[in-house]
C-alpha positions as CSV (number, residue, x, y, z in Angstrom):
1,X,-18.1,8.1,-11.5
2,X,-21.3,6.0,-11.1
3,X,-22.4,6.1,-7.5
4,X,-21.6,2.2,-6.9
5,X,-18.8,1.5,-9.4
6,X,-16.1,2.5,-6.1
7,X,-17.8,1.5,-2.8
8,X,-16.5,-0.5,-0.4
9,X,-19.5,-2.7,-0.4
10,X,-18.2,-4.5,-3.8
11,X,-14.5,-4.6,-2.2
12,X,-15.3,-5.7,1.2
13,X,-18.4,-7.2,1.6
14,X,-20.0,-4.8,3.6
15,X,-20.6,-1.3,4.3
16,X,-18.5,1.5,6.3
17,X,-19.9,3.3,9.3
18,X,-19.7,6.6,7.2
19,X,-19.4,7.1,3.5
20,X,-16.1,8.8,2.3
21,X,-12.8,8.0,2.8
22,X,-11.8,5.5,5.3
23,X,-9.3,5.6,7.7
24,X,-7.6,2.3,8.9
25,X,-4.4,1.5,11.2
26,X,-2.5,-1.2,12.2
27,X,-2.3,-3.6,14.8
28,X,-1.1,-7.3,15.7
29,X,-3.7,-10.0,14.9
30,X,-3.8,-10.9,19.1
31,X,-5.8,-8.3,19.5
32,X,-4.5,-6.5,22.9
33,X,-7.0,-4.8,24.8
34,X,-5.0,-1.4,24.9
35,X,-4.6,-1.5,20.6
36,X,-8.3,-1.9,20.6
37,X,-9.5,0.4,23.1
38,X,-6.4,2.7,21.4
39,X,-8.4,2.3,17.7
40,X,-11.7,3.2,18.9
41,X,-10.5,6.2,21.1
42,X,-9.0,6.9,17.1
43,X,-12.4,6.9,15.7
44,X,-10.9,3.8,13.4
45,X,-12.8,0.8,12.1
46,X,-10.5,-0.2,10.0
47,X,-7.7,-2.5,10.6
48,X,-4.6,-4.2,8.2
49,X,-3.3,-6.8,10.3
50,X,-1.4,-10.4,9.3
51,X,-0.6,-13.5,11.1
52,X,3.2,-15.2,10.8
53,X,3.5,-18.9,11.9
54,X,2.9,-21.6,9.2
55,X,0.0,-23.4,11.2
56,X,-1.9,-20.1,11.2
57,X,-2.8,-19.8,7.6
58,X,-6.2,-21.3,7.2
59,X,-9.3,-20.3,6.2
60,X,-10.7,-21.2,9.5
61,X,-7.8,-19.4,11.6
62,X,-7.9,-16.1,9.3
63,X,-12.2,-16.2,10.3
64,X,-11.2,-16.4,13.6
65,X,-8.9,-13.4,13.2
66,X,-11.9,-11.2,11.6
67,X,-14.2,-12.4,13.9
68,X,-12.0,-11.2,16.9
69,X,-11.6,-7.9,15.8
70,X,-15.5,-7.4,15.0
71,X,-16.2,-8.6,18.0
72,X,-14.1,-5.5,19.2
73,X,-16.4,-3.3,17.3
74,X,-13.6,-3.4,14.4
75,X,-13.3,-4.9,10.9
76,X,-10.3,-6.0,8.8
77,X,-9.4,-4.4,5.8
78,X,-6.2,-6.9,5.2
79,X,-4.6,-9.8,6.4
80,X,-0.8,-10.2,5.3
81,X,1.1,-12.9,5.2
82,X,5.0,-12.6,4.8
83,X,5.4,-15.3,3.3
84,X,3.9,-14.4,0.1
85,X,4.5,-10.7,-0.3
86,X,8.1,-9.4,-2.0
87,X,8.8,-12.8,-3.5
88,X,11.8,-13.0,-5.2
89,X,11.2,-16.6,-6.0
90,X,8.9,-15.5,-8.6
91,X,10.1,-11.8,-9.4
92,X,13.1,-13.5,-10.6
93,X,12.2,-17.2,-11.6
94,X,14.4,-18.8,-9.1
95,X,14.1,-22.4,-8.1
96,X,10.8,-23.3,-6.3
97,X,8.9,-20.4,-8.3
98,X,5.9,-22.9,-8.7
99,X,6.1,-24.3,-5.2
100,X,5.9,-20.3,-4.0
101,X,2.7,-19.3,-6.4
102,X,0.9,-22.5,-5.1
103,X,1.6,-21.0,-2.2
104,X,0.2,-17.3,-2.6
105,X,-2.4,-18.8,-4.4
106,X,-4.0,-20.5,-1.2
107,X,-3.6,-17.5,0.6
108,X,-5.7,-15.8,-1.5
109,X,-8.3,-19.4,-1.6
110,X,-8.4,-18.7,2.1
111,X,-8.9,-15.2,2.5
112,X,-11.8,-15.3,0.3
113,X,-13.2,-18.4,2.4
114,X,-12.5,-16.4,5.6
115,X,-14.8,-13.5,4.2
116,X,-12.1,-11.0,3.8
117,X,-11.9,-9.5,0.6
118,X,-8.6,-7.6,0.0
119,X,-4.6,-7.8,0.3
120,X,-1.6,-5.6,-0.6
121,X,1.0,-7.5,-2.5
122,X,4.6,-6.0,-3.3
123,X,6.2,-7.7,-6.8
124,X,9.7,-6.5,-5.5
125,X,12.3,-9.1,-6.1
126,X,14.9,-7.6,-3.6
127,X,12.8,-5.7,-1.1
128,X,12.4,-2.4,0.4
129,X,16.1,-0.4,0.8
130,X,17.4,2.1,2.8
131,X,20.5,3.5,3.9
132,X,21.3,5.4,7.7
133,X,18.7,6.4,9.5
134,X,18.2,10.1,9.9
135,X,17.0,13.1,12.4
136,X,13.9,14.9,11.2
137,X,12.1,17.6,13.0
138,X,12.0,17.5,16.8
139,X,14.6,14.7,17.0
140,X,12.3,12.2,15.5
141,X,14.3,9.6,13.8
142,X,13.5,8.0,10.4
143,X,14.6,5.7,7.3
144,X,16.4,7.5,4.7
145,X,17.8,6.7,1.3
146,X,20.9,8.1,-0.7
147,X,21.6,6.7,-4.0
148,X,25.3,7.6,-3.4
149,X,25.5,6.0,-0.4
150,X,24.6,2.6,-2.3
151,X,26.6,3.4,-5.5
152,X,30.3,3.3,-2.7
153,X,29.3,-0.1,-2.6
154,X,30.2,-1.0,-6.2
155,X,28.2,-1.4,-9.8
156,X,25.3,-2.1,-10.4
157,X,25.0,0.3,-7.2
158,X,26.0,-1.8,-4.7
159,X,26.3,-5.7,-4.3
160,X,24.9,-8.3,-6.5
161,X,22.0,-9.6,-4.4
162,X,20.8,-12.6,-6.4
163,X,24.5,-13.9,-8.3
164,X,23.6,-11.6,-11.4
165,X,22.1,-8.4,-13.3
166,X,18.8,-8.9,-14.3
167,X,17.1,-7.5,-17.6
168,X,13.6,-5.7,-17.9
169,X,12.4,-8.7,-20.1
170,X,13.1,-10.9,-17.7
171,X,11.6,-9.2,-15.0
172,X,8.0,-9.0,-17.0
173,X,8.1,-12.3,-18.3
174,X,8.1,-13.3,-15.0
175,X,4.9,-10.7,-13.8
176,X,3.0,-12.3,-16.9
177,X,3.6,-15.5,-15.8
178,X,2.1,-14.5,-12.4
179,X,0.0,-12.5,-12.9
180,X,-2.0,-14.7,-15.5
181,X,-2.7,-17.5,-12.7
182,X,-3.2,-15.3,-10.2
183,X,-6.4,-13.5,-11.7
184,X,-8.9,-16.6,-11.9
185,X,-7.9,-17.8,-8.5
186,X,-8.5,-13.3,-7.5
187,X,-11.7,-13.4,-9.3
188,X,-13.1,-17.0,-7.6
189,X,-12.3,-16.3,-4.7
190,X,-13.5,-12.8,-4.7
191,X,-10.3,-11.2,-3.4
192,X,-9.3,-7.8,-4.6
193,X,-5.3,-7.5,-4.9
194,X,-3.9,-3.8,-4.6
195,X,-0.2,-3.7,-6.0
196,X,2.4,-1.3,-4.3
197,X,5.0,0.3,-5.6
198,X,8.6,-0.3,-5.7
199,X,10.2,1.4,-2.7
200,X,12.4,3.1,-3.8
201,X,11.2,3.2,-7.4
202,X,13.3,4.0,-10.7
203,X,16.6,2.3,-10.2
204,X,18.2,-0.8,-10.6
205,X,19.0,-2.6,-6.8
206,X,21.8,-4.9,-6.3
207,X,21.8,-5.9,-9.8
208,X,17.9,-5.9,-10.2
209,X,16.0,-3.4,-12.6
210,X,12.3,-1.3,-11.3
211,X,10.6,-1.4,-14.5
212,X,7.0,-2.8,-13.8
213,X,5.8,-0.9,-10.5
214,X,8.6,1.9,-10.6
215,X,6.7,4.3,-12.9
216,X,3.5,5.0,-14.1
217,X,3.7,3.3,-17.5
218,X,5.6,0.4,-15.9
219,X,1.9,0.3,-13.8
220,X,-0.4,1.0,-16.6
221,X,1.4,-1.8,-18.5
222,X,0.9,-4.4,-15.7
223,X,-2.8,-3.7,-15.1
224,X,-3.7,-3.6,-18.6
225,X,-1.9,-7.0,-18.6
226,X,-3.9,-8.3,-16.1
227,X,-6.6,-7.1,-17.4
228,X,-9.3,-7.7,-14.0
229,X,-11.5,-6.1,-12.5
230,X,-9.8,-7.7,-9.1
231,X,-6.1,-6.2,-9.9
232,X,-5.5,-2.5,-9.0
233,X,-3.4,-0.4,-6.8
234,X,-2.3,0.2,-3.3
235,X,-1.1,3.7,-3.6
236,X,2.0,4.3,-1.5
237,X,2.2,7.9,-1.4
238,X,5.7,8.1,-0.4
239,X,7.2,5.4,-2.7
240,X,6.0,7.9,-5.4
241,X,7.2,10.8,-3.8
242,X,10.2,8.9,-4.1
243,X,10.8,9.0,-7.8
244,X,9.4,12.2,-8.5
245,X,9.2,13.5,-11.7
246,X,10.7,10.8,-13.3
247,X,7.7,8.5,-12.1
248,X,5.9,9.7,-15.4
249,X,2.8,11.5,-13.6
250,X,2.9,13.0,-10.0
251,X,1.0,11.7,-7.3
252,X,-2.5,13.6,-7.6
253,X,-2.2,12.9,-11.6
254,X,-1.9,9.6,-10.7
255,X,-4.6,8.8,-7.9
256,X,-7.0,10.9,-10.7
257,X,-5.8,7.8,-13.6
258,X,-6.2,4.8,-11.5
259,X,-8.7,6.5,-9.6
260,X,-11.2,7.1,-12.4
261,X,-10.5,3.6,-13.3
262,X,-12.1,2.5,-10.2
263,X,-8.5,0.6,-10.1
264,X,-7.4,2.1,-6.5
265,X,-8.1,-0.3,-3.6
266,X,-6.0,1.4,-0.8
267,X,-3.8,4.1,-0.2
268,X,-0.8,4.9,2.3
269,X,0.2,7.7,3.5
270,X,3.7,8.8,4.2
271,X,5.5,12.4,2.9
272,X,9.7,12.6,2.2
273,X,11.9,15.6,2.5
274,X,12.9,15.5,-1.3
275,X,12.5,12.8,-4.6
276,X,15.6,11.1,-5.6
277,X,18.3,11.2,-7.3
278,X,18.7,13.8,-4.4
279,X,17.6,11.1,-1.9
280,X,15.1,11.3,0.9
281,X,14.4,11.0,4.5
282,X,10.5,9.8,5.6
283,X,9.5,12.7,7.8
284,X,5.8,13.3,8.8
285,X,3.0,13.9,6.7
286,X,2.6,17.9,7.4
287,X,6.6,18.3,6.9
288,X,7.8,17.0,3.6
289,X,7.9,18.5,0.0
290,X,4.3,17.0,-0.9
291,X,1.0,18.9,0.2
292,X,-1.2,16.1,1.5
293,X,-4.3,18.1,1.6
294,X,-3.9,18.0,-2.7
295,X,-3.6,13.8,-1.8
296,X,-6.7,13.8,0.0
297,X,-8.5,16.1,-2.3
298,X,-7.5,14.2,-5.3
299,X,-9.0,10.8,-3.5
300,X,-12.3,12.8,-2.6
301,X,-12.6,14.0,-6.4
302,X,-12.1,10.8,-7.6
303,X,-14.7,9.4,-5.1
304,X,-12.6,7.2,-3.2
305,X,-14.4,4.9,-0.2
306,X,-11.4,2.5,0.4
307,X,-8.8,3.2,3.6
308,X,-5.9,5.6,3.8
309,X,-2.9,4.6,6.4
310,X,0.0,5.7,8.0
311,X,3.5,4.3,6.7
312,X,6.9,4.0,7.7
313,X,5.9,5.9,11.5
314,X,8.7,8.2,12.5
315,X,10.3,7.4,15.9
316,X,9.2,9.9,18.4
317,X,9.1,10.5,22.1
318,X,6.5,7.8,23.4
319,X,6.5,5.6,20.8
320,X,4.5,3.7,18.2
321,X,0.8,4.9,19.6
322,X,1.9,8.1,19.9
323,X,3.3,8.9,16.5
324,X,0.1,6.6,15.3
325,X,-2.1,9.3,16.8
326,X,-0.1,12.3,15.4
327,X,-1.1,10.3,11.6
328,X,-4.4,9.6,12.3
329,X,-5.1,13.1,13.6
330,X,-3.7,15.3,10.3
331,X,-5.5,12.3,8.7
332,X,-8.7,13.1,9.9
333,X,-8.4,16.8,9.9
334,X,-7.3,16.7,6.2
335,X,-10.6,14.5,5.4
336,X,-13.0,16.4,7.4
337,X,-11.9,19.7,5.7
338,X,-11.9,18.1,2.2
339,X,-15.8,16.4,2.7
340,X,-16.5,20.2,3.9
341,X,-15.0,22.5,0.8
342,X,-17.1,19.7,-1.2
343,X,-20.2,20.3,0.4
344,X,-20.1,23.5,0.6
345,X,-19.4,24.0,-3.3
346,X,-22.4,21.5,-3.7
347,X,-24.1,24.3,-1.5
348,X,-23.1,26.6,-3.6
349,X,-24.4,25.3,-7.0
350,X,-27.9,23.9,-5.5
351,X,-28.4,28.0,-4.8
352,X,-28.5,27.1,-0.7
């Protein structure tokens, strides 16, 4: 891959501390003291944050946002809004569909005017599920999901959640209509958008089929669509852990597609117990059916620059920063021994 066709410099604006895959975490848009001086004990510099009440989505307040954290010696990666992310007023076409993509189309206008250059967006119509809670290793506690658990609750596998069963066609007529005023405003406004992946992926949900960002071809299908350079990926790890085989390509097949594309913008990290239809519970990164060292290896082939984070933080003894720390840590470890194996086989070809 061509030295600059991947850096971080085209994505955000500005250079990383170190070159090589970033590590960011998250943390409330106030800013506290102790989450700042907690990031940089991390060795972080990367930040996803996001802001809720209506009056604070502005350009102006979203550069006040990024210039508080850089005064903190910290930079933001993305800045959410929940208001325009899982949308099912335009997954699904439902009244206001117009009023809502005016709506996530000025987020993005004032993210670009703020100076910050990426955002995850999620095109599920009814949201993340899960079912109980489990116990992982040590007590820790975790979401789960069991496809039978949902099925109990009557066809299409449980409740109805919008009145009806939706078809595929309907689902990407809707992304096409999206998706095609979405990339001028992207491309303007010099935003990059990163697309996640249904969680859980595969299966119809309360009477609403996965078929666009459920499996691989479902993804290659919508980029191609979309055809920008400013529409790619945000890798969830564990969503595609979730589906498993059926997913088309596995995880380090994938990263290596979109990848080599230069189509990957961020990645999470999170690791499962086992893909569905067996069904799952989160449990940490070095205790779940996927090696995460082939993850990281496959982002440091590929040439990666963008940031890796934890997802979906088990509930352990101490809390949030605590399991945060345990993430980071494996994170880092898993990085630093990557960058090493590759400089020592560059070593090892140069004759040194």
């Amino acid at each position: 891959m061509p030295e600059d066709s991947y850096p971080l410099r085209t994505i955000l604006g500005y250079y990383a501390s170190r070159p090589g895959i970033q590590i960011g975490t998250g943390m409330s848009s106030a800013l506290p003291e102790d989450d700042a001086r907690f990031a940089r004990q991390l060795g972080v510099e990367w930040v996803m944050t996001g802001v809720g009440e209506a009056d604070e989505h502005s350009a102006a307040n979203y550069r006040k946002v990024r210039e508080r954290f850089e005064r903190a010696g910290l930079k933001v990666y993305r800045l959410g809004h929940p208001g325009c992310h899982n949308m099912p007023d335009i997954t699904l076409n439902l009244p206001g569909r117009d009023a809502k993509l005016e709506e996530y189309l000025t987020y993005i206008r004032n993210l670009g005017a703020a100076g910050i250059h990426y955002s995850t967006y999620a095109h599920m119509a009814n949201s993340v599920w899960g079912t109980d809670t489990e116990t992982i290793r040590g007590g820790a506690v975790s979401r789960a999901f069991h496809l039978e658990q949902v099925r109990a609750g009557g066809e299409p596998w449980g409740a109805l959640t919008h009145g009806r069963v939706y078809s595929d066609d309907e689902l990407w007529d809707n992304y096409i209509y999206f998706i095609r005023r979405v990339v001028p405003v992207a491309e303007e406004s010099g935003v990059y958008i990163g697309i996640h992946p249904d969680d859980p992926p595969l299966y119809p949900l309360g009477g609403v089929p996965r078929p666009i960002f459920g499996t691989f071809e479902g993804y290659k299908r919508a980029i191609e669509i979309a055809d920008s350079s400013n529409i790619g990926v945000c890798l969830c790890v564990g969503c595609w852990l979730e589906g498993g085989k059926a997913m088309g390509k596995d995880v380090v097949d994938t990263i290596r597609y979109f990848g080599g594309m230069g189509k990957l913008f961020k990645v999470h990290l999170r690791n499962i117990t086992a893909p569905m239809p067996e069904g799952f519970a989160e449990t940490f990164l070095d205790d779940g059916y996927q090696d995460m060292w082939q993850v990281i290896r496959a982002l440091q082939d590929i040439g990666y620059d963008g940031a890796v984070i934890s997802d979906h933080l088990p509930q352990m003894v101490g809390g949030h920063k605590v399991a945060e720390a345990h993430a980071v840590g494996y994170m880092r470890g898993l990085i630093q021994a990557v960058e090493n194996e590759s400089r020592a086989g560059k070593d090892l070809r140069s004759g040194r």
